[in-house]
C-alpha positions as CSV (number, residue, x, y, z in Angstrom):
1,X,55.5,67.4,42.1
2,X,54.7,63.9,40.3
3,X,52.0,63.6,38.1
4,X,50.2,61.4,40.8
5,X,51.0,63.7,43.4
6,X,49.1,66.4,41.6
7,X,45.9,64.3,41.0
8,X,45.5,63.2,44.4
9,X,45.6,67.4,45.6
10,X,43.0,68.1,42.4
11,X,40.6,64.7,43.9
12,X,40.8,66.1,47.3
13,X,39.6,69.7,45.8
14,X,36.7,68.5,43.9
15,X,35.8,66.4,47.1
16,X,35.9,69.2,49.3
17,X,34.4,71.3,47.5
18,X,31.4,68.9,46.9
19,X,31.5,68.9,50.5
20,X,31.4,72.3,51.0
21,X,28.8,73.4,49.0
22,X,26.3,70.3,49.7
23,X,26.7,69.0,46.5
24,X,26.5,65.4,44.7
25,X,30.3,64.4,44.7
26,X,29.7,62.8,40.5
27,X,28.4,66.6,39.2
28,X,31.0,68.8,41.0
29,X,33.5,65.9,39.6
30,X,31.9,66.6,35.9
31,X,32.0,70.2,35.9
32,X,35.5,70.0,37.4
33,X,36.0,67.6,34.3
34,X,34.6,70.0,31.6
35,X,35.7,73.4,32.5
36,X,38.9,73.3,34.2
37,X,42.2,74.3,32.3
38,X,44.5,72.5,32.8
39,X,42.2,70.0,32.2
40,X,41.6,67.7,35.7
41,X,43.8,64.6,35.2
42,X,42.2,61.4,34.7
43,X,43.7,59.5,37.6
44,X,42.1,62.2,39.6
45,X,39.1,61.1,38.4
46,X,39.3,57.9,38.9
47,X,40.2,58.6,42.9
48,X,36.9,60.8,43.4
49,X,34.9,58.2,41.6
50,X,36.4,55.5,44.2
51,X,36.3,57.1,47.0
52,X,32.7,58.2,45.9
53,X,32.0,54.6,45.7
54,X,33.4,53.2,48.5
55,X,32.8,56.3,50.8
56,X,36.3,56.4,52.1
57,X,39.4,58.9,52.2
58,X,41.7,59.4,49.3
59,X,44.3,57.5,51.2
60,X,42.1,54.1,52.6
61,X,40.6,53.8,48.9
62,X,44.1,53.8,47.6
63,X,45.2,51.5,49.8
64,X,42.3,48.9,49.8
65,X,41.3,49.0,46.0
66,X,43.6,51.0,44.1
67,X,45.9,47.2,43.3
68,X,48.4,49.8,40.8
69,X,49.7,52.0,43.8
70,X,51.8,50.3,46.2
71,X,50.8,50.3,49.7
72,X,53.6,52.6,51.1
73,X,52.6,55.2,48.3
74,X,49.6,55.5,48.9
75,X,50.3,56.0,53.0
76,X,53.1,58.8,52.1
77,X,50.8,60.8,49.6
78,X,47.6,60.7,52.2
79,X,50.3,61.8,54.7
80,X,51.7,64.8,53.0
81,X,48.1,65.9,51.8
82,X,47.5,66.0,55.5
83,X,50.3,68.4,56.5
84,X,50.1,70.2,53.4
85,X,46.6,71.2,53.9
86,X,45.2,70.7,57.6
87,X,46.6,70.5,61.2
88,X,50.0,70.3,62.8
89,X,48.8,67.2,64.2
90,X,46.9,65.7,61.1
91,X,49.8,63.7,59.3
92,X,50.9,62.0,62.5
93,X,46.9,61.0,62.8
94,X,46.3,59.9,59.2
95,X,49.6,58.1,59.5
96,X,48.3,55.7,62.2
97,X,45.4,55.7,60.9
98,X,46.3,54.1,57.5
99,X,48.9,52.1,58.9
100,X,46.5,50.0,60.9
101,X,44.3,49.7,58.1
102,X,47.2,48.2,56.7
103,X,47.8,45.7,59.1
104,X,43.7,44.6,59.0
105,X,43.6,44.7,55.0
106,X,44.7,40.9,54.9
107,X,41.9,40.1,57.2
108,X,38.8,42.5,55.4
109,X,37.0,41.1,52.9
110,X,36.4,43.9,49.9
């Protein structure tokens, strides 16, 4: 699995689990930081501290603001996050989803 790959799973952990346990997504992200072994990468990091900010999914804050991951990318990762680790149905959801976002992002002003 790409480096990438593995950064966006490790995001989507700390964010759930800030989630689950009612937590403040930046102190579950610095504990994750500190303790884990091997350590949390930085990229996924960066993703939980975007998608902190812009309140968004790992997949729309890829697509809208991170400018180094091409559009298509960041679609396909979101996608096979989604089958990996929800519904049958989920990819084919978060697929249209993102690619309509895709199709407004010229017209949004970020």
């Amino acid at each position: 699995m790409p480096a990438r790959s593995k950064a966006r799973k490790r995001a989507l952990d700390v964010l759930f689990e800030a989630e689950l346990r009612d937590r403040p997504v930046l102190d579950v992200l610095a504990e994750r930081a500190g303790d884990e072994i091997p350590p949390l990468p930085s990229y996924a990091a960066d993703l939980v501290r975007g998608v902190h900010a812009h309140q968004e999914r790992i997949g729309a804050y890829e697509l809208l603001w991170a400018d180094d991951v091409p559009d298509a990318v960041a679609i396909s990762e979101a996608v096979q996050l989604a089958g990996d680790l929800s519904t049958e149905g989920s990819p084919t959801f978060v697929n249209g989803l993102l690619a309509r976002l895709l199709e407004l992002k010229p017209t949004l002003s970020l």
